[in-house]
N, C-alpha and C positions, 0 to 999 in steps of 0.2 A: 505717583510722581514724587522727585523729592522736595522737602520744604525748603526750599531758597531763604526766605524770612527765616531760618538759623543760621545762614550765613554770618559773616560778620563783615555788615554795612558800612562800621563806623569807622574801623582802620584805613583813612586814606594814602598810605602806601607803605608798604611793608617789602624790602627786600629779604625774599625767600629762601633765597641758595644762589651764591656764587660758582657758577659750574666754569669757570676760565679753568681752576686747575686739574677738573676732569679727565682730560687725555694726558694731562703727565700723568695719572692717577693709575690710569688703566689702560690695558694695551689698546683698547677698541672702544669706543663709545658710539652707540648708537643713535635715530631721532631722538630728542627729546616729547615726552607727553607731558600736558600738565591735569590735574583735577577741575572738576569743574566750579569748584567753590576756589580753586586759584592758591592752597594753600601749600598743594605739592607739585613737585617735576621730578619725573623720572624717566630711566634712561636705561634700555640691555646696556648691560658692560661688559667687555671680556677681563679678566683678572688672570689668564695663562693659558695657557694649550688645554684644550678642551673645558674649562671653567666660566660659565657666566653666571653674569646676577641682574639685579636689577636695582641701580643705585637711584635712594628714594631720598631728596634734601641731602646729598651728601653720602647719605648711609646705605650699604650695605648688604642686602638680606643673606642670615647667616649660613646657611649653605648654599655650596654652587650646584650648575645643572653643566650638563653635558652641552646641552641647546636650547636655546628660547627663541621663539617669535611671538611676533603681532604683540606688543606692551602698548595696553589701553589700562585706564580708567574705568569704571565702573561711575553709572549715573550719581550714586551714594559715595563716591569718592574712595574707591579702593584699587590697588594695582593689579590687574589681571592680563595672565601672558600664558601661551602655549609651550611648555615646557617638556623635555626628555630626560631620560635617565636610564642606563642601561638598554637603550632602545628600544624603549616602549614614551608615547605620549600621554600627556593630559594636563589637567588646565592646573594652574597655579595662582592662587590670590594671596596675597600679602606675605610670601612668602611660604605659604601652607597647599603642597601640591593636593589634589584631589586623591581620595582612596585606591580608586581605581582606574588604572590605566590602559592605553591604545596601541593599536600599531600606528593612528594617525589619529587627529584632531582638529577641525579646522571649521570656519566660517562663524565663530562667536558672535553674537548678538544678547543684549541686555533687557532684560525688563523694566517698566519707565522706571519705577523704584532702585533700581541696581541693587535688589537680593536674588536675582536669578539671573543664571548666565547659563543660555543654549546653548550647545554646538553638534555640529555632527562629527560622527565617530564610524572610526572601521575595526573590526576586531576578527581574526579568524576566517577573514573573508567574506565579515557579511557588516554591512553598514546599521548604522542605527541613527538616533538624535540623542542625544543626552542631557541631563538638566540639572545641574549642581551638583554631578557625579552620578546620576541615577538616570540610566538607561531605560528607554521605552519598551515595555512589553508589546511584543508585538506575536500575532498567533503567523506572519510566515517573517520568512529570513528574506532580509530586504540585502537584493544585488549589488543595488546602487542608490544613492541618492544625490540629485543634480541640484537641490535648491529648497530651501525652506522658509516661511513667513511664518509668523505669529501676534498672535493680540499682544497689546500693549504691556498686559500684566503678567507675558506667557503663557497663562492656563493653559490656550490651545496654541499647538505648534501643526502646520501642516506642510508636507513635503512630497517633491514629486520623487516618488521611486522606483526603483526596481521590483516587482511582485514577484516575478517568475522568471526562473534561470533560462539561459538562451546560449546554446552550444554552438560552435563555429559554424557559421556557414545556415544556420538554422533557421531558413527561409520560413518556414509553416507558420513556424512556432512566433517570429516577427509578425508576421503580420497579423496574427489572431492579439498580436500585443502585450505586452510583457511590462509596460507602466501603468503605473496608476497613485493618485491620490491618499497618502496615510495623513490621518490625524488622529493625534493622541495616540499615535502603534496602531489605529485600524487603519484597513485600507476600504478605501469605495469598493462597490461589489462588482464591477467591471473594471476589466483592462484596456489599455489604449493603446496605438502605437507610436505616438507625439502629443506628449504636453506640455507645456511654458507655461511661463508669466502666473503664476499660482499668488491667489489673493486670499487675506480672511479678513473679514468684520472684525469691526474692534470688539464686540460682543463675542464672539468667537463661533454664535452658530450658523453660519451661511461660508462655503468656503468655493472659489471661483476659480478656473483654469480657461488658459486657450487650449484648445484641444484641431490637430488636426488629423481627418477623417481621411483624406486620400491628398493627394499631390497639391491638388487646388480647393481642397473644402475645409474650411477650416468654421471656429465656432466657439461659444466661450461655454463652459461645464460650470453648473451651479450647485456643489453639494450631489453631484453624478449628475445630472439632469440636465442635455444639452437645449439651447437658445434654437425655437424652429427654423430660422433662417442660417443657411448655409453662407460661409463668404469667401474669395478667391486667398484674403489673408485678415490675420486680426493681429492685434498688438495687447499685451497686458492691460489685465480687468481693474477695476478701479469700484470700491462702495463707496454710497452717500454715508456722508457722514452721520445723520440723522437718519437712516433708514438702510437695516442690516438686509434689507431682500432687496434691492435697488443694486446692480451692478451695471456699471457703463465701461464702454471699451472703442478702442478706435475699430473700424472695419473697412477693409476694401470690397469693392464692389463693383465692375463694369468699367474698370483702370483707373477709379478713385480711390481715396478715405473721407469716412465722414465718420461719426461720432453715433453709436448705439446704447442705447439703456431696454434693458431686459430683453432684447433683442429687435429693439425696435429703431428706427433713423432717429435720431433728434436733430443732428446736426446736418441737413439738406444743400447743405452750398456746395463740398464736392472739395476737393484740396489732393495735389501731388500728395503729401501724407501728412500724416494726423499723431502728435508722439506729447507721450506725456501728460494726458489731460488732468487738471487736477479744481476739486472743488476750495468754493471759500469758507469760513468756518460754519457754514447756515446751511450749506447745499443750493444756495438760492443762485448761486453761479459757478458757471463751466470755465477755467483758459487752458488752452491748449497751443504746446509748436505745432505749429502749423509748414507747410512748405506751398505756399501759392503758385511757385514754379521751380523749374529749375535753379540749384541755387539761390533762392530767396526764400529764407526762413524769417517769422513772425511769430507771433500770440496772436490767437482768437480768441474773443472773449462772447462766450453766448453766439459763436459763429459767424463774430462780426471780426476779420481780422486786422491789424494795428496795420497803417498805413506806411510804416517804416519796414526794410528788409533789410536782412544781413545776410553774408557770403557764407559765413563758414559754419555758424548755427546759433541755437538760441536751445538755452539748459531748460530743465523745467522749471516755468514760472509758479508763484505763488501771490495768494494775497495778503494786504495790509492787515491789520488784526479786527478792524472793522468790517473785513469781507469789501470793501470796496474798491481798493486798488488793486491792480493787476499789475506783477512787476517780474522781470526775468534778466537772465545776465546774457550779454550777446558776443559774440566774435565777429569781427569783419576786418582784414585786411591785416591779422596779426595781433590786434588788440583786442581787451574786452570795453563791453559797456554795460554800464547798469541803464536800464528803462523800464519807466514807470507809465501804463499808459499810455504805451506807444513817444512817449515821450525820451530820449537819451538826457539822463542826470547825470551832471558833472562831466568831469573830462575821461577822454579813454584813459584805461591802463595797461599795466603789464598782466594783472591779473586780477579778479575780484571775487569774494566769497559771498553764500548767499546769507541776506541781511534779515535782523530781528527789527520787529518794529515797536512804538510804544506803543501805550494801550490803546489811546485815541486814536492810532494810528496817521499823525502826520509828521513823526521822522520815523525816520531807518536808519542804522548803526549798521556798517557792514566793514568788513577787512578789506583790505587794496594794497597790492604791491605795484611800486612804481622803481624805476633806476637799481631793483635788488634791494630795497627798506620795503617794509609794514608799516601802514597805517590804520586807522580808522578813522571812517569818512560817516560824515550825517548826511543823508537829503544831496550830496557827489560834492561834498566840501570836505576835505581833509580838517579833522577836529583835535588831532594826536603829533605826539613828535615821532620820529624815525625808530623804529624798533627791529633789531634785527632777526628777530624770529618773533611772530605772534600769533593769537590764537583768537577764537572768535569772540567778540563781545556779548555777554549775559546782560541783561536789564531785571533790576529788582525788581520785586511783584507788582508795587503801586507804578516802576516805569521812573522814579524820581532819580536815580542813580544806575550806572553803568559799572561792571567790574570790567576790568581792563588786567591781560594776563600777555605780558612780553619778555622779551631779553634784551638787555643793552651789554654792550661792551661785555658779554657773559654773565651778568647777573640778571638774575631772572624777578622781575617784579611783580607783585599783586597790587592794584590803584583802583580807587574806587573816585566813580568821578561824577560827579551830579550832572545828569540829561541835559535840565536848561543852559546848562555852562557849555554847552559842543557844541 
């Protein structure tokens, strides 16, 4: 992870970059990103027919590309974008394209430290995963690949792939199945013919899939090794957080969902469906969207579900940092809400992000748009002035201070603001 505690705390506000004269600057300016320590914003910019960059405080980087996308941040604070030239892709960080390039590149993800950046790649026709420029060895040529997770620190990367070519019309050869599970460039030593929702431990040795076996049998794959019970449908696997052989998942069942761990019921009550389940930082509790009926979405917490419903949905919940509250953002009628505990906190909005809490866990710091401004709101109290673009609030290690990263009137601010004062 990175150290926060070298941030710098003690600047309470620091205007970063005036970007208003931006677009006379450049023909095109794209989103703004900003780092996560709040000290840069940057931005693709076009500079002429066929010429972009990516303008970092102002500046520049000193050659152009042909084409960039996706301009992110790295968790250590560095600008990384998917970049071409001469039509071939590949990743670019601080201006310094990778050695080796693609026909494509896409789906980047970071390690919690931000010195490794994943992506997958296609070269010649055959897919791969790539890791700071350096390609998986892998002993076959993978077709395709639909989707990939990895541990925290990337060691392992696992992906569902393509194993085995499949010619037009190539009924046999489908159904004997042609996917399967690579990790680290091996693959599992059987093929499938449908897998989703691919999970790994944060440890990196247990790696989990839905896997279905025919039209209505479906089942979750543990490291190859499917769960003895058969279900009509499953939804994406899920580890305890304390225990890397512990996989739970939603499962249908006799025109329900209920909640499974190592392939056994835990969750008994029975629900329209079951989406999202997520533990608290201990394992010691389950919440999950729940849909009790038709249109009426909730959280169930330990399969007990919140007495309030919504219309249109409910995102996946999370708990307080004490593992004790259970809190999700909801939609009903156009608007969102935040609720805590089946409880709605604060007023509806236009929109709301999901919230970081203190350590003690009795506020939460979340984004909210209201009338077309940004805020940030504590506990459904607006804490902040009007910002016209902003980005999520960070709380220092001890929780005593808040960084706060917006835009006013085009200048783009870093504020650090003590918790107790919101």
């Amino acid at each position: 992870m990175v150290n926060i505690q070298k941030w710098d705390w003690n600047t309470k506000e620091k205007m970063v970059a005036d970007t208003t004269g931006w677009p006379n600057q450049f023909e095109d300016v794209q989103e703004p990103y900003v780092s996560p320590d709040g000290e840069k914003i940057a931005s693709i910019v076009k500079q002429g027919e066929g010429e972009y960059s990516v303008c970092v405080n102002g500046e520049t980087w000193e050659e152009p590309f042909e084409k960039l996308w996706s301009c992110r941040f790295t968790p250590d604070g560095r600008v990384s974008v998917m970049s071409s030239r001469d039509m071939e892709w590949t990743m670019t960080v601080d201006g310094e394209p990778w050695e080796t390039a693609y026909e494509y590149i896409w789906d980047p993800k970071f390690s919690a430290d931000g010195k490794l950046i994943v992506a997958t790649v296609k070269q010649d026709d055959i897919f791969g995963i790539v890791t700071n420029g350096t390609t998986w060895e892998c002993p076959t040529e993978l077709q395709s690949i639909s989707s990939f997770v990895m541990t925290p620190d990337a060691q392992t990367v696992a992906a569902i792939a393509q194993t085995v070519p499949l010619g037009q019309a190539d009924v046999d050869t489908y159904y004997k199945g042609t996917w399967s599970i690579v990790v680290n460039g091996k693959p599992w030593e059987n093929n499938y013919v449908n897998l989703y929702g691919v999970a790994v431990s944060d440890d990196g040795s247990t790696v989990a899939a839905e896997h279905r076996a025919a039209i209505t049998d479906h089942t979750i794959l543990v490291n190859g090794v499917p769960w003895s019970e058969m279900y009509s449908c499953t939804w994406e696997p899920m580890f305890h957080p304390k225990k890397n052989d512990e996989v739970t998942a939603p499962v249908r069942q006799g025109g329900k969902w209920y909640l499974a761990t190592n392939g056994r019921i835990v969750w008994d009550r029975g629900y329209v469906n079951i989406l999202n389940p997520r533990y608290n930082v201990d394992g010691t509790k389950i919440a999950a969207v729940v849909a009790t009926s038709f249109a009426k979405w909730t959280v169930a917490v330990d399969d007990k579900p919140w007495s309030c419903t919504f219309g249109e949905c409910v995102l996946p919940p999370c708990f307080d940092s004490q593992g004790v509250t259970a809190v999700a953002i909801a939609r009903d009628s156009g608007k969102w809400f935040m609720v805590a505990d089946g409880k709605v906190i604060g007023d509806p909005c236009d929109n709301i992000w999901p919230p970081v809490f203190s350590p003690d866990g009795d506020k939460m710091f979340y984004k909210i748009e209201k009338n077309g401004k940004f805020y940030i709101a504590v506990n459904g109290k607006i804490a902040t002035g009007a910002y016209d673009m902003l980005w999520d609030p960070i709380l220092s290690t001890n929780g005593a201070d808040v960084l706060i990263r917006g835009i006013e009137d085009g200048k783009y601010y870093r504020r650090v603001v003590a918790s107790a004062a919101m």
